[in-house]
Backbone as XML, in Angstrom:
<?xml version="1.0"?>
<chain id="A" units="angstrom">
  <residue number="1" name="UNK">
    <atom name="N" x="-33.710" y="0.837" z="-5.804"/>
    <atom name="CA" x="-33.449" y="-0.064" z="-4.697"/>
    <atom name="C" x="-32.270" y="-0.988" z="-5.003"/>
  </residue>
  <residue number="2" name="UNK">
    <atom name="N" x="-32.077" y="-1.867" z="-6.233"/>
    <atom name="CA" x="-31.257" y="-2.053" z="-6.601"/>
    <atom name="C" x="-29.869" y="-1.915" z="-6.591"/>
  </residue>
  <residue number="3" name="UNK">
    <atom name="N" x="-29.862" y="-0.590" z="-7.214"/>
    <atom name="CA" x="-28.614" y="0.524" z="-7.193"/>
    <atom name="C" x="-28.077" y="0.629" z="-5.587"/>
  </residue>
  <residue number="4" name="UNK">
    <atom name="N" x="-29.095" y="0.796" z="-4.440"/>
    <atom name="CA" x="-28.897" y="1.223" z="-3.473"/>
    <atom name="C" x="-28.267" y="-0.336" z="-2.927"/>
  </residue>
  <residue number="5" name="UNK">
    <atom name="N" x="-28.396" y="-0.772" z="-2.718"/>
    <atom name="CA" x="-28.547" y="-2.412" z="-2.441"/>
    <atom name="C" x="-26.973" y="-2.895" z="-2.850"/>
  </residue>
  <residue number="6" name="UNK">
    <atom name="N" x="-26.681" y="-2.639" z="-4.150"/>
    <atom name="CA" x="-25.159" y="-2.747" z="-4.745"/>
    <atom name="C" x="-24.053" y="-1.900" z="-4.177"/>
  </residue>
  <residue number="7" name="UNK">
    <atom name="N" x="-24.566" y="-0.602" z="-4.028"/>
    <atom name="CA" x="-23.551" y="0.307" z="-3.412"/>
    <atom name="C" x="-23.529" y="-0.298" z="-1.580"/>
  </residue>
  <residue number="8" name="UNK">
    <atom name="N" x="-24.420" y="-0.567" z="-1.095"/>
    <atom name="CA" x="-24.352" y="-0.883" z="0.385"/>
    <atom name="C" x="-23.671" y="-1.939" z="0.167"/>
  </residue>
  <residue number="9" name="UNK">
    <atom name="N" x="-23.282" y="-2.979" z="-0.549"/>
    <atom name="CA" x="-22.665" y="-4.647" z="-0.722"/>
    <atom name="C" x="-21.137" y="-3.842" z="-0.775"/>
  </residue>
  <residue number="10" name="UNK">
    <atom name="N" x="-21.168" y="-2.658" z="-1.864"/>
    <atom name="CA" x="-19.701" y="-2.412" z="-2.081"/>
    <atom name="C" x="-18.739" y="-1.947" z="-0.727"/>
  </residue>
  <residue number="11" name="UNK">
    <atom name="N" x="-19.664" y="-0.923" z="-0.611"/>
    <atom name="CA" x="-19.367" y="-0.277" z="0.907"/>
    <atom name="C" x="-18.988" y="-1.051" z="1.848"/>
  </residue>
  <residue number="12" name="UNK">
    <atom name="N" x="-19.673" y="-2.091" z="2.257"/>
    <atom name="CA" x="-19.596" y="-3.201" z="3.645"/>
    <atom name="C" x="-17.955" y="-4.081" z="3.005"/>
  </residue>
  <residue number="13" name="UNK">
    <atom name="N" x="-18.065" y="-4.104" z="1.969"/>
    <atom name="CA" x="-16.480" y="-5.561" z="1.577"/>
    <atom name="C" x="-15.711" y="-4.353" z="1.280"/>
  </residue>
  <residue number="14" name="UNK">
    <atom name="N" x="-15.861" y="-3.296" z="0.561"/>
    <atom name="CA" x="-14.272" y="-2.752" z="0.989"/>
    <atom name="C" x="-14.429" y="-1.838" z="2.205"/>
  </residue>
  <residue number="15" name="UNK">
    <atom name="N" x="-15.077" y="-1.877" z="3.770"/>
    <atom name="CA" x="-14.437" y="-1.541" z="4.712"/>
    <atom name="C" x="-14.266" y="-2.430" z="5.075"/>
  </residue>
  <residue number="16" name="UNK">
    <atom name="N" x="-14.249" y="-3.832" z="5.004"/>
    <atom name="CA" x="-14.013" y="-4.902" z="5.689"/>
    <atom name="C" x="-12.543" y="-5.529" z="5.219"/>
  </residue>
  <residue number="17" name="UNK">
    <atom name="N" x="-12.353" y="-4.962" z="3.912"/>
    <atom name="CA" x="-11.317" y="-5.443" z="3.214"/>
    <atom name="C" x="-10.063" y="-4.899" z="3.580"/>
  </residue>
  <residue number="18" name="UNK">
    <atom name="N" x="-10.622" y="-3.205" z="3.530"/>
    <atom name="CA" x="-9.121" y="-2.531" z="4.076"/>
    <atom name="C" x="-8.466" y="-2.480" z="5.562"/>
  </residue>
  <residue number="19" name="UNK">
    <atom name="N" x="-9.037" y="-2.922" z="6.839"/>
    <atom name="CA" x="-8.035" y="-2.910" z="7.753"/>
    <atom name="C" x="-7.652" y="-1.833" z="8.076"/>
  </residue>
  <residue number="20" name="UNK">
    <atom name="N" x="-5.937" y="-1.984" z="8.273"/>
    <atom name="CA" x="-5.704" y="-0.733" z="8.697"/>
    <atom name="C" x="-4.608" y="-0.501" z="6.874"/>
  </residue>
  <residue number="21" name="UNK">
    <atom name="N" x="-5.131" y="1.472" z="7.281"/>
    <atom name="CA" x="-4.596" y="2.314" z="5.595"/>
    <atom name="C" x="-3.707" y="3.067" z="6.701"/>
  </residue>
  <residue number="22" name="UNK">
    <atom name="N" x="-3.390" y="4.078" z="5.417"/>
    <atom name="CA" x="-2.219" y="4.697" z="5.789"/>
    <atom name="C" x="-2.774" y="6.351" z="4.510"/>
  </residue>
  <residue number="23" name="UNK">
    <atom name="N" x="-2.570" y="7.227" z="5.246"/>
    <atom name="CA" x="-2.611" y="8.070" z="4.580"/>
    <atom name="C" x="-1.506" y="8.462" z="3.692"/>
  </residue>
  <residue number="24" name="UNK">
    <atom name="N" x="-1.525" y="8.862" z="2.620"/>
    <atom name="CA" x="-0.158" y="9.081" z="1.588"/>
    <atom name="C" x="0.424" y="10.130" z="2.341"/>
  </residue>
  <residue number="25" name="UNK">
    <atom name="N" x="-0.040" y="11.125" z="2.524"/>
    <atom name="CA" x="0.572" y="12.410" z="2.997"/>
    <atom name="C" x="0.979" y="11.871" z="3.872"/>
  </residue>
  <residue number="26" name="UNK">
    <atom name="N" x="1.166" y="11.439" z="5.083"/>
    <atom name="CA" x="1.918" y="11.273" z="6.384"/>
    <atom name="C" x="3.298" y="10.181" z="5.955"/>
  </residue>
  <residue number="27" name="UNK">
    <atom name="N" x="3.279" y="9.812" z="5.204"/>
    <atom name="CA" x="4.607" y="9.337" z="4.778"/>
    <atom name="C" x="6.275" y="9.705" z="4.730"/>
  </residue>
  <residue number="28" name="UNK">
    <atom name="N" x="6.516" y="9.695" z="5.840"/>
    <atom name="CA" x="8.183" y="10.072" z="5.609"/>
    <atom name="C" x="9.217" y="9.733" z="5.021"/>
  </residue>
  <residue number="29" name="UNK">
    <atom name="N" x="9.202" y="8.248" z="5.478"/>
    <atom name="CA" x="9.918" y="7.336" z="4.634"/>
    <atom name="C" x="9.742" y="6.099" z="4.599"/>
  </residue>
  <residue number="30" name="UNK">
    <atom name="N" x="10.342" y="5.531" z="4.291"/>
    <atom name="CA" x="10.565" y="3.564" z="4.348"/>
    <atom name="C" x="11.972" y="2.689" z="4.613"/>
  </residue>
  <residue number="31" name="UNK">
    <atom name="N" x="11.297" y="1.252" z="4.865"/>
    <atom name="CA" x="12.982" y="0.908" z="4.717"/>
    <atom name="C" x="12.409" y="-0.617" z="4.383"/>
  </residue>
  <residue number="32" name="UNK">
    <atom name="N" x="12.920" y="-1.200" z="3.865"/>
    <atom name="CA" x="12.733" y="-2.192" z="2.514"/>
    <atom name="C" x="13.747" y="-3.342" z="3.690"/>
  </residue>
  <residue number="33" name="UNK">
    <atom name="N" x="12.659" y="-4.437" z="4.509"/>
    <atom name="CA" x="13.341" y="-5.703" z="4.900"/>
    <atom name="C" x="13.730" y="-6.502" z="4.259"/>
  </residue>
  <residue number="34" name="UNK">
    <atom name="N" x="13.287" y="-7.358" z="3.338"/>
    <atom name="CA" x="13.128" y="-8.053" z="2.253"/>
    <atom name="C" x="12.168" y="-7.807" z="0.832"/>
  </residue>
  <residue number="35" name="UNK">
    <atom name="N" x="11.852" y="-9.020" z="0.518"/>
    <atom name="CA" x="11.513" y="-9.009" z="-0.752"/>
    <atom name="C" x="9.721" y="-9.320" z="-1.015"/>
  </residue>
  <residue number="36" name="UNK">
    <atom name="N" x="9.189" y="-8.861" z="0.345"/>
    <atom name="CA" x="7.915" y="-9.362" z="1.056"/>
    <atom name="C" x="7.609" y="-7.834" z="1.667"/>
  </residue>
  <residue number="37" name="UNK">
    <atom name="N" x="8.285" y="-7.317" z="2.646"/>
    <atom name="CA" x="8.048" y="-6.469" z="3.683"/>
    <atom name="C" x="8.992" y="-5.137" z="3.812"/>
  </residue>
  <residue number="38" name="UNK">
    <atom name="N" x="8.317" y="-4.041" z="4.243"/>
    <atom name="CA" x="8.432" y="-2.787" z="3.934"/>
    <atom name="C" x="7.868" y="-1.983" z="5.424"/>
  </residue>
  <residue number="39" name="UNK">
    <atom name="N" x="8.685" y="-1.443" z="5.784"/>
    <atom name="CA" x="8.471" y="-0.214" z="7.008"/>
    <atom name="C" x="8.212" y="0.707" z="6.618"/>
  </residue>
  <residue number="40" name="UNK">
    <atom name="N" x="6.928" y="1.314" z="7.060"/>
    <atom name="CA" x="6.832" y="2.685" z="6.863"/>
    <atom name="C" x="7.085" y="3.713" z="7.786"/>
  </residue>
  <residue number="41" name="UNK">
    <atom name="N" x="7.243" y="4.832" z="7.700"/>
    <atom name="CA" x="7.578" y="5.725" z="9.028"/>
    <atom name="C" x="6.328" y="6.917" z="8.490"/>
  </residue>
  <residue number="42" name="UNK">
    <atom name="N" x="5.381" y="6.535" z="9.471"/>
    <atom name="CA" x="4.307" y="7.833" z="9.078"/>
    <atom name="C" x="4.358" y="8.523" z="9.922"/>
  </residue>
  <residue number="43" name="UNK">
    <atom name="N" x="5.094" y="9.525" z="10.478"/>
    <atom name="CA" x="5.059" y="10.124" z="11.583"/>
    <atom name="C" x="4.798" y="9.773" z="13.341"/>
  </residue>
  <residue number="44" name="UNK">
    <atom name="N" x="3.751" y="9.800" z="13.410"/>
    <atom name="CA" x="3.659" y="9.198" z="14.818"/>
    <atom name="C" x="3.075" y="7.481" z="14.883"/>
  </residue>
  <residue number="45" name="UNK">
    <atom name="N" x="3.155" y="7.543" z="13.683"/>
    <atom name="CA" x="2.601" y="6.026" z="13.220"/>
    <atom name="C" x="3.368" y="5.256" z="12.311"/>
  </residue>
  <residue number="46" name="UNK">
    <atom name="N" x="4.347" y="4.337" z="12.847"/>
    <atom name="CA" x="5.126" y="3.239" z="12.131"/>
    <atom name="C" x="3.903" y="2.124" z="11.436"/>
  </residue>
  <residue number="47" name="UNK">
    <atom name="N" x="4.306" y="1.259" z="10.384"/>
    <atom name="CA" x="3.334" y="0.691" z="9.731"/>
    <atom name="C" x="4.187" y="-0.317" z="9.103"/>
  </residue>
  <residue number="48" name="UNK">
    <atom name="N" x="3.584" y="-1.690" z="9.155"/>
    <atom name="CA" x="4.876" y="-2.798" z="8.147"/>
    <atom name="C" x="3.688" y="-3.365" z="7.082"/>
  </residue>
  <residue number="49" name="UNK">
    <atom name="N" x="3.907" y="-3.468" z="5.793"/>
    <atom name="CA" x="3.387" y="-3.380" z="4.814"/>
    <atom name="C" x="4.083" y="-5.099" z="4.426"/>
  </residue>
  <residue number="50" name="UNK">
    <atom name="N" x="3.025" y="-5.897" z="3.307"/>
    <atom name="CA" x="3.428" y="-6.874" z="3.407"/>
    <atom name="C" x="2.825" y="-7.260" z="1.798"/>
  </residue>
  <residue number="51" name="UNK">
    <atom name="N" x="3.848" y="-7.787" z="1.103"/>
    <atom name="CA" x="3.289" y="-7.672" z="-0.369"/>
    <atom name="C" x="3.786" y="-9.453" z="-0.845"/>
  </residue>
  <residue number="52" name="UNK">
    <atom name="N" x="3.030" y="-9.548" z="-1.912"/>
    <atom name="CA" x="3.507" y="-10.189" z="-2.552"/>
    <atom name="C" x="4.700" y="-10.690" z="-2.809"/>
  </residue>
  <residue number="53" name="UNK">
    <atom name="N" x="5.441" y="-11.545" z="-3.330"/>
    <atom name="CA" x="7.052" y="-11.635" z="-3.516"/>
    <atom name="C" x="7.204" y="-10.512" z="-4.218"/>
  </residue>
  <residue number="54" name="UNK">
    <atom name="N" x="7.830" y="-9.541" z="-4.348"/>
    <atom name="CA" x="8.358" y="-8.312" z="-5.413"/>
    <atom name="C" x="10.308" y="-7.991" z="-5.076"/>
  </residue>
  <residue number="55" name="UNK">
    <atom name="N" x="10.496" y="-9.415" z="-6.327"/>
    <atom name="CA" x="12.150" y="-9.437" z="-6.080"/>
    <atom name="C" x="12.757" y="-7.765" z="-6.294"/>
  </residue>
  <residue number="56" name="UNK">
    <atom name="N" x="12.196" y="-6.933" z="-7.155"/>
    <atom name="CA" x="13.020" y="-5.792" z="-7.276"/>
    <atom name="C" x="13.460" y="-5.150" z="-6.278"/>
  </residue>
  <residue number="57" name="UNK">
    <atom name="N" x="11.844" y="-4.951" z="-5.019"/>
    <atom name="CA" x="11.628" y="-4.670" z="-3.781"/>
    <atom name="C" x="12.918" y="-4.254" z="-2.801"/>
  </residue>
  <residue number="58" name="UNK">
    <atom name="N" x="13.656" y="-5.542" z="-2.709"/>
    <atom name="CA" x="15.073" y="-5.150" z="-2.168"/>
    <atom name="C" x="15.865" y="-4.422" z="-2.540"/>
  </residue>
  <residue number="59" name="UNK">
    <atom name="N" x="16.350" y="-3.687" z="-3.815"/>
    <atom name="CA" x="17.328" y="-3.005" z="-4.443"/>
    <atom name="C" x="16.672" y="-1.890" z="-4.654"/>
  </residue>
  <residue number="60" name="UNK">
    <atom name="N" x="15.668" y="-1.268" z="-4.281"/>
    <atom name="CA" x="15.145" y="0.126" z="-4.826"/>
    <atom name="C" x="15.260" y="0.641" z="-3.988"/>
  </residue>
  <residue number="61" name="UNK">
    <atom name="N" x="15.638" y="2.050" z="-4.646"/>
    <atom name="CA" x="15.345" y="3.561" z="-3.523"/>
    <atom name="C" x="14.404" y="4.331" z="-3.645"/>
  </residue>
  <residue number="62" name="UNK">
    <atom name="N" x="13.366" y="4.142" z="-4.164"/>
    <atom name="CA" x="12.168" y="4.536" z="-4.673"/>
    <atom name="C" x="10.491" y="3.769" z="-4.732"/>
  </residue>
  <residue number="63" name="UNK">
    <atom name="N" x="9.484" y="4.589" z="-3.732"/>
    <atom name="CA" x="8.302" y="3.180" z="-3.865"/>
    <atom name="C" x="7.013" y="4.523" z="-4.215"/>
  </residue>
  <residue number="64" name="UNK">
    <atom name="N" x="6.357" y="3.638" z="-4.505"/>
    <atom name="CA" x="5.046" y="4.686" z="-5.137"/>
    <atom name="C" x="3.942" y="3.813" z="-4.910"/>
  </residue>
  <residue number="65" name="UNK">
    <atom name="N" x="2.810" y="4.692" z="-4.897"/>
    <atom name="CA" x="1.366" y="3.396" z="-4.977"/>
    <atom name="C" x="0.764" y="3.882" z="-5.694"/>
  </residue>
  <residue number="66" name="UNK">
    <atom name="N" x="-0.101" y="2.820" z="-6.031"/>
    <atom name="CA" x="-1.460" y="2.668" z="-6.531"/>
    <atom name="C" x="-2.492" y="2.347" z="-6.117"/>
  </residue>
  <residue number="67" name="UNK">
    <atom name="N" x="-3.436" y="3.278" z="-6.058"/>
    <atom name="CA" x="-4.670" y="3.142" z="-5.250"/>
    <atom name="C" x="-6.109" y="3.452" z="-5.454"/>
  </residue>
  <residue number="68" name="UNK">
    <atom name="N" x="-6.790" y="2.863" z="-5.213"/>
    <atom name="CA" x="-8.637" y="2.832" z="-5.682"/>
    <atom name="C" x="-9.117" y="4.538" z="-5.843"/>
  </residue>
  <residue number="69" name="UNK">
    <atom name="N" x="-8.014" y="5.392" z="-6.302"/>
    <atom name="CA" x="-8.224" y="6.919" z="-6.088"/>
    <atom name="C" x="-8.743" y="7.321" z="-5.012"/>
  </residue>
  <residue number="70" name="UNK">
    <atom name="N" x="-8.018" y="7.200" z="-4.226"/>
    <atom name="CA" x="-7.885" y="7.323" z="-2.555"/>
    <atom name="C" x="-6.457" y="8.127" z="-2.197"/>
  </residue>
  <residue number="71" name="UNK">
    <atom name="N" x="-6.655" y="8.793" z="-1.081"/>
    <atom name="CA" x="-5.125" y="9.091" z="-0.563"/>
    <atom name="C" x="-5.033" y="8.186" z="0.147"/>
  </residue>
  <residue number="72" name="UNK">
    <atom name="N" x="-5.589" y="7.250" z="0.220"/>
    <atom name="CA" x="-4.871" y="6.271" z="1.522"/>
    <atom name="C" x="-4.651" y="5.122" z="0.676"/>
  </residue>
  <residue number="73" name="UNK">
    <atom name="N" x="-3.663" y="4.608" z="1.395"/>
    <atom name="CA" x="-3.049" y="2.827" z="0.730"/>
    <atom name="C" x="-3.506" y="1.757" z="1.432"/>
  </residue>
  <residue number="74" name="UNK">
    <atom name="N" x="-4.252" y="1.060" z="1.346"/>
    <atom name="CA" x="-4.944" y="-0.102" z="1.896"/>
    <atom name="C" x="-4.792" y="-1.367" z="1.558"/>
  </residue>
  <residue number="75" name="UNK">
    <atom name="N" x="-4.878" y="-2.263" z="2.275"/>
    <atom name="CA" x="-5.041" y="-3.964" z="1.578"/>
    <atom name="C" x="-5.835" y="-3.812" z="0.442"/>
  </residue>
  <residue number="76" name="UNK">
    <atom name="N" x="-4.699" y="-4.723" z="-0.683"/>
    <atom name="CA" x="-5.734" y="-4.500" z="-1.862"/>
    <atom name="C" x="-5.125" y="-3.964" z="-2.737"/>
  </residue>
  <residue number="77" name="UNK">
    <atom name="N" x="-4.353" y="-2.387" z="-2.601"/>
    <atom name="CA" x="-3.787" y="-1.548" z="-3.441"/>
    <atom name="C" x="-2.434" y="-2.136" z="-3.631"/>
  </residue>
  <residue number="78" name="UNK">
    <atom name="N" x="-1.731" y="-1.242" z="-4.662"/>
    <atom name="CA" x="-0.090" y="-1.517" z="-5.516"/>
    <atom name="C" x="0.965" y="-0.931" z="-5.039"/>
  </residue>
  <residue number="79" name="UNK">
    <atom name="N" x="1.827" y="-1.414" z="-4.537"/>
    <atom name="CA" x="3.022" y="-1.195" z="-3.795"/>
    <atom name="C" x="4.100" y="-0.641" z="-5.147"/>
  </residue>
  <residue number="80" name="UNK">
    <atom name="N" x="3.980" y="-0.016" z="-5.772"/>
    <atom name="CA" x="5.395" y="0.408" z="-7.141"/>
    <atom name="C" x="6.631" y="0.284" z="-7.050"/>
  </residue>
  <residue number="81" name="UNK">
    <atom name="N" x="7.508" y="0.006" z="-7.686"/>
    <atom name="CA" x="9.021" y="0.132" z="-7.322"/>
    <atom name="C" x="9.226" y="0.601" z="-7.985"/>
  </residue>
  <residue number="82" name="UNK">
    <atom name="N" x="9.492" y="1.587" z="-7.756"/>
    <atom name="CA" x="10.256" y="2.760" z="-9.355"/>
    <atom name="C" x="11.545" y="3.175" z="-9.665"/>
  </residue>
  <residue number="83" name="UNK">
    <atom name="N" x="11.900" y="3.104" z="-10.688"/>
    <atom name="CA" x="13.423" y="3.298" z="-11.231"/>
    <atom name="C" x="13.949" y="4.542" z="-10.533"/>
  </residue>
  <residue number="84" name="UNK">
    <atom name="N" x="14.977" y="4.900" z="-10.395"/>
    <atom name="CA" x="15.851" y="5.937" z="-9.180"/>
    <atom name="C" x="15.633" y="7.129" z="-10.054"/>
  </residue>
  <residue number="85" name="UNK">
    <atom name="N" x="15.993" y="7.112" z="-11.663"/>
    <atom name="CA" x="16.087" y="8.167" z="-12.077"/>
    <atom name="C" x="15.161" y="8.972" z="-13.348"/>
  </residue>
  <residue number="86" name="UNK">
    <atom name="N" x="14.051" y="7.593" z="-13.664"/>
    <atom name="CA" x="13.256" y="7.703" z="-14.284"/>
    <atom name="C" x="11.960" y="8.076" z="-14.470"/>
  </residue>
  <residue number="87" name="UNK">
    <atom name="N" x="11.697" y="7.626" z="-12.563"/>
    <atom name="CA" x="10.431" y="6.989" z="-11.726"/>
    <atom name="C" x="9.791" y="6.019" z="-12.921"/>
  </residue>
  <residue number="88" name="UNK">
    <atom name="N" x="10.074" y="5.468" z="-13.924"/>
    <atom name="CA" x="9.444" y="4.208" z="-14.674"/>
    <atom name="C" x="9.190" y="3.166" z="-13.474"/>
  </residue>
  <residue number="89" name="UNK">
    <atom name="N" x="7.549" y="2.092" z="-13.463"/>
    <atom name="CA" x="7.952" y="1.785" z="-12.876"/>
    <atom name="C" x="8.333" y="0.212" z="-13.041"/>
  </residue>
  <residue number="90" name="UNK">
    <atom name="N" x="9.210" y="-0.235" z="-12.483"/>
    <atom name="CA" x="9.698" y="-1.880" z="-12.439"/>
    <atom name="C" x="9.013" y="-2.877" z="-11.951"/>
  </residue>
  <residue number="91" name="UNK">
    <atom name="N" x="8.204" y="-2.659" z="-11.312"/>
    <atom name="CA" x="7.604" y="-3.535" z="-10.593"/>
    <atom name="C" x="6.116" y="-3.134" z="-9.783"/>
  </residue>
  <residue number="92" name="UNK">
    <atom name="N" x="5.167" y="-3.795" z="-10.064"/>
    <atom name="CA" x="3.655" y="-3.540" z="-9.028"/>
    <atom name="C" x="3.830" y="-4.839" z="-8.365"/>
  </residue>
  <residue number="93" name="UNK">
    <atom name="N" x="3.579" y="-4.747" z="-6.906"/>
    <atom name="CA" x="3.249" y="-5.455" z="-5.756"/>
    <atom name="C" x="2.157" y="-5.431" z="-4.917"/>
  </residue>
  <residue number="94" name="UNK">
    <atom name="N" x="1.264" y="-6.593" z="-5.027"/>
    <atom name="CA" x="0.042" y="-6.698" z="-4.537"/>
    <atom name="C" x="0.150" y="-6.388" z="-2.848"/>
  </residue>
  <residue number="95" name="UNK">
    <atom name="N" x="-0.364" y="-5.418" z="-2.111"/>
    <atom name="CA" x="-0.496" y="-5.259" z="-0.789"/>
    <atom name="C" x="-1.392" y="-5.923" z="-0.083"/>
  </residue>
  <residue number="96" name="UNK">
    <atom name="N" x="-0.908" y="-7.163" z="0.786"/>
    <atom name="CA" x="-1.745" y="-8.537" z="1.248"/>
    <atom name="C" x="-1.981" y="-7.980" z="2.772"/>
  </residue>
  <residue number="97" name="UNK">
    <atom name="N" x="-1.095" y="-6.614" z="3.552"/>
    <atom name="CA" x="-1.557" y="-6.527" z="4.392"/>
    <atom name="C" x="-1.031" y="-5.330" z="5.197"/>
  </residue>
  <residue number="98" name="UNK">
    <atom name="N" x="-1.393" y="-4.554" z="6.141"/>
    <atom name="CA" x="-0.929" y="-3.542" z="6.462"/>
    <atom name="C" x="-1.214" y="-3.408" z="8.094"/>
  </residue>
  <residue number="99" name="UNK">
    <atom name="N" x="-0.081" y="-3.527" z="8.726"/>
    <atom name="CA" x="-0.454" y="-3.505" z="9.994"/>
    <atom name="C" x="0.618" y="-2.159" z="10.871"/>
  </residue>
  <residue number="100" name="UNK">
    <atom name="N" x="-0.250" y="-1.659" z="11.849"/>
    <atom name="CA" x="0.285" y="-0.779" z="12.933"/>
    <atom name="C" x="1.425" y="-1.017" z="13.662"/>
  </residue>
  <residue number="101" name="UNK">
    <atom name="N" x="2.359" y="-0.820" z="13.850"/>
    <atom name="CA" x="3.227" y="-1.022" z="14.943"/>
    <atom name="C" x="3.662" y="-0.495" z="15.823"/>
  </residue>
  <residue number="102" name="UNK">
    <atom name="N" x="3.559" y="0.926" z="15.873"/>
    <atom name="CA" x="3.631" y="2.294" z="16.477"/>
    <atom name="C" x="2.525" y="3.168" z="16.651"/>
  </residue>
</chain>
């Protein structure tokens, strides 16, 4: 009962936590506003992503995530900035929010 009881607590705060995700696969591309915010182009679904300060953020051509081993990227998960030719990465950025726009 216990066990059951913990997993239902987990379940209820992270669907409440994540909002709106984004599936990895539908990802086309991005385009990097500042040093905060990030466009995604998921196909029929545009998405603006909203992180932490991540100064590298602006100068990269390269983004990657990190995620609760999920294909989807949610509030919560790591925004990466990865080196152009290394994929090392430079920078993790906390994802504070993810909203629809398209």
């Amino acid at each position: 009962m216990k066990i059951l009881l913990m997993a239902l607590v987990l379940f209820v705060s992270q669907a409440s936590f994540a909002g709106e995700c984004i599936f990895q696969q539908t990802i086309r591309s991005f385009n990097v506003l500042d040093a905060y915010t990030v466009e995604i182009d998921a196909g029929s679904k545009d998405y603006v992503i909203n992180v932490n300060h991540c100064g590298e953020l602006e100068w990269t051509h390269k983004i990657g995530f990190d995620t609760f081993g999920s294909s989807r990227i949610c509030r919560g998960d790591r925004l990466l900035v990865l080196d152009t030719f290394s994929n090392q990465v430079k920078q993790s950025c906390l994802i504070n929010s993810i909203e629809r726009v398209k």
